[in-house]
N, C-alpha and C positions, 0 to 999 in steps of 0.2 A: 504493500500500500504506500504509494505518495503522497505523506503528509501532508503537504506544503499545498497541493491540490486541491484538498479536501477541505478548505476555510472556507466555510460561508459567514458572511456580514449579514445581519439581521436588521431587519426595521427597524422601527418604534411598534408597529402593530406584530409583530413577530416575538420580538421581546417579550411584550404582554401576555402572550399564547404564554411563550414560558417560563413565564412567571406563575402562572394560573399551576400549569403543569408541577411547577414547582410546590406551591402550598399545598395539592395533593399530596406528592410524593411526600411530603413533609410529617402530612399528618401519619401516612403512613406509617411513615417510620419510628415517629411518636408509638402507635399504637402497637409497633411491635416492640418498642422500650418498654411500655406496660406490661408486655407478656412473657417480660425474662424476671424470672423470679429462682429458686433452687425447686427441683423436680421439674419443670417446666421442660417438655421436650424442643430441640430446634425446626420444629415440625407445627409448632404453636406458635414461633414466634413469626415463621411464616403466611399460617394461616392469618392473624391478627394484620399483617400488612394488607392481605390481599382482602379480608372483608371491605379494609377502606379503598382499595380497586374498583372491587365491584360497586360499592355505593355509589361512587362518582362513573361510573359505564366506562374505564377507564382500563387499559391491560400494562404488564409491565414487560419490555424489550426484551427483559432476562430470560422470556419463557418461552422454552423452544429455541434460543438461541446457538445458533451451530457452532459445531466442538467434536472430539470422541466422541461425541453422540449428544443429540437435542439438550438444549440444560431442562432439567424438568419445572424448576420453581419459579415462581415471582421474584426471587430474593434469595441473597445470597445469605448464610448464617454460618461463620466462622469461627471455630472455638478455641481460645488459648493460643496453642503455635500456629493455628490455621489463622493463614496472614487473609486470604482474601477467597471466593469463588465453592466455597464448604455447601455440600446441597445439604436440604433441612430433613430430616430424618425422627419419624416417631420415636426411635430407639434411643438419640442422642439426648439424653436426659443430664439439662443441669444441677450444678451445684455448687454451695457458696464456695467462694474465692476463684472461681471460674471467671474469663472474663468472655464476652460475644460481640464480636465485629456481624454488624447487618448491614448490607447493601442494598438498596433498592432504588428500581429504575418505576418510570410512568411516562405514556405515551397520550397525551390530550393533543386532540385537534391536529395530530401530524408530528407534533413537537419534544422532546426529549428531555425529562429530568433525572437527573442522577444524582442519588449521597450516601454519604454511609457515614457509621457512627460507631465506636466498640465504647463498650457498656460493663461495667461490674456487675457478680452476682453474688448484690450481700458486700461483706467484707473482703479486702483482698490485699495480698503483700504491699510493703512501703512502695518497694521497688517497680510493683507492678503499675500499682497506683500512676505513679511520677509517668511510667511509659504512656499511660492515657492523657495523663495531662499535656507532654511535651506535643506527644502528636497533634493534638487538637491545637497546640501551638501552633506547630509546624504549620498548620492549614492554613491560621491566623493571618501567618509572616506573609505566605502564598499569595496570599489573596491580597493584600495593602501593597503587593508589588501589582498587580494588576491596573496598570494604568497604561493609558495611550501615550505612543512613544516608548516606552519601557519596551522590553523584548523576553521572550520567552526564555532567555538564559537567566534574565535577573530575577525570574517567580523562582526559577530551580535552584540556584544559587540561594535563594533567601530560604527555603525550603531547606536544601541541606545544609546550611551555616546553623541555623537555628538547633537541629537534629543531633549535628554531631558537635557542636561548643556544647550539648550536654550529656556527651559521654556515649548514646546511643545512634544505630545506626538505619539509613534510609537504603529500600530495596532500588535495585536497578535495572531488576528483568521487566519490571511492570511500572506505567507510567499513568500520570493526566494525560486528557486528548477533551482537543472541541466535543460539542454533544448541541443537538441540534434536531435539524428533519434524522438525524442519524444517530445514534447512541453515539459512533464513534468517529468524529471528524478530524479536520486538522486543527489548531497544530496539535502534536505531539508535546508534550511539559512533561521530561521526567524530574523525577525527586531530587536530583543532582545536576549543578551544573557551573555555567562561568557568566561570572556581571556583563554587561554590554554584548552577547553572543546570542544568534536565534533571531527565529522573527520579530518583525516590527510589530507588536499591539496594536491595534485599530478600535475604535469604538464600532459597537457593534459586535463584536465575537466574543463567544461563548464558550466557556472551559468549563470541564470539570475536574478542580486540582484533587489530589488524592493521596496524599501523604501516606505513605507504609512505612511504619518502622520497626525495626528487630532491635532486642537487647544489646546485643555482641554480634555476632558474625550478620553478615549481609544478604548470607548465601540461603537460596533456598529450593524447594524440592515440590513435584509433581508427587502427590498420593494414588494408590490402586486405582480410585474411583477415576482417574485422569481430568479429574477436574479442581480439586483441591489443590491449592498451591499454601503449603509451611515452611517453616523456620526449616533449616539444613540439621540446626543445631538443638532444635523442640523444643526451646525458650519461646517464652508468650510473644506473641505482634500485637499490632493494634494499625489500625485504619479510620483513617476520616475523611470525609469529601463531602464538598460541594458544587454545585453546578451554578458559574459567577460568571457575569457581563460585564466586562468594559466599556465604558461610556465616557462622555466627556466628564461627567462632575465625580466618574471614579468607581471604580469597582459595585457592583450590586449581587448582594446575595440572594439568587433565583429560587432558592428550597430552603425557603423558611417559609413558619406561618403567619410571621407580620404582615 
């Protein structure tokens, strides 16, 4: 695929689309934060997304998405080492000090919302804690580089500076990419990179940045199911995303419920 290609510039009425798409997706993933408790299956927290799918006549990109074989869910539900793409499973039953990375996409009127969040269950290590916090940082940093004129190396760059000045590190197999009429456009924004390098920012395009980060090692692994992607090293990840606009007056976060 050709990145560089793949940019589409959005309206003003385009934007709006996915914005709509966005506080969907939003609540969703609200609703599947409600449903991570201890014994809770990742099969629950699933379902809870996709009831608010269905409410809105709305479907998510994830399902049936092509792979090893169709993805079967709305939503992606990751546990502990599983950094991203974990299908949801009646069996996978949690429990406190657990933590769950959820993914979820929604398609209104044409248009594409992507985020994701990891979540404690209950109580959980110091250590782990801080990993939740930095990430959701790291998305923070992301996104206040999102401005026009800025370039796609200065989001990645802020992304990894933030990541690794705290001891922990950002994956490199898996990246941000535009999201749009398409889950997955251009540009390309991985979690690493160099100040001033990369495309020009334009108002009008849309990312979805997406901060992965592992304890210690970077390195990570394909599971049986050939859809899970974990740590190398089986130490907890964590993930955060949002799906953000560039605009003249500055970055706008599309999946939220304000």
């Amino acid at each position: 695929m050709s990145w560089d290609r793949q940019v589409s510039i959005k309206t003003e009425q385009e934007l709006a689309v996915m914005r709509q798409a966005g506080r969907i997706n939003a609540e969703a993933l609200a609703a599947a934060r409600a449903a991570i408790h201890p014994g809770a299956s990742t099969a629950d927290v699933n379902a809870a997304a996709e009831e608010v799918l269905k409410k809105y006549g709305v479907y998510s990109p994830f399902k049936h998405y092509p792979g090893p074989y169709p993805y079967p869910a709305s939503t992606c539900v990751s546990v502990n080492a599983e950094l991203v793409h974990g299908i949801p499973s009646k069996g996978r039953k949690l429990k406190e000090g657990d933590i769950v990375s959820v993914d979820c996409g929604t398609v209104f009127e044409g248009f594409v919302a992507d985020a994701a969040f990891t979540a404690p269950v209950g109580e959980v290590a110091p250590d782990v804690q801080r990993l939740l916090e930095v990430t959701e940082g790291a998305l923070q940093a992301g996104i206040q580089m999102m401005r026009v004129n800025n370039r796609v190396g200065d989001v990645s760059a802020a992304i990894q500076q933030y990541v690794e000045s705290r001891g922990l590190q950002v994956v490199r197999e898996y990246t941000g990419h535009g999201v749009g009429r398409a889950m997955h456009e251009g540009p390309q924004v991985p979690n690493y990179g160099v100040p001033g390098k990369g495309m020009i920012l334009k108002a009008g395009m849309t990312i979805a940045l997406e901060p992965m980060v592992l304890m210690k090692l970077p390195h990570t692994r394909v599971l049986a199911d050939e859809w899970t992607v974990a740590s190398a090293d089986g130490r907890p990840t964590a993930h955060f995303e949002h799906s953000v606009a560039v605009t003249e007056s500055g970055p706008v976060i599309l999946t939220t419920t304000d």
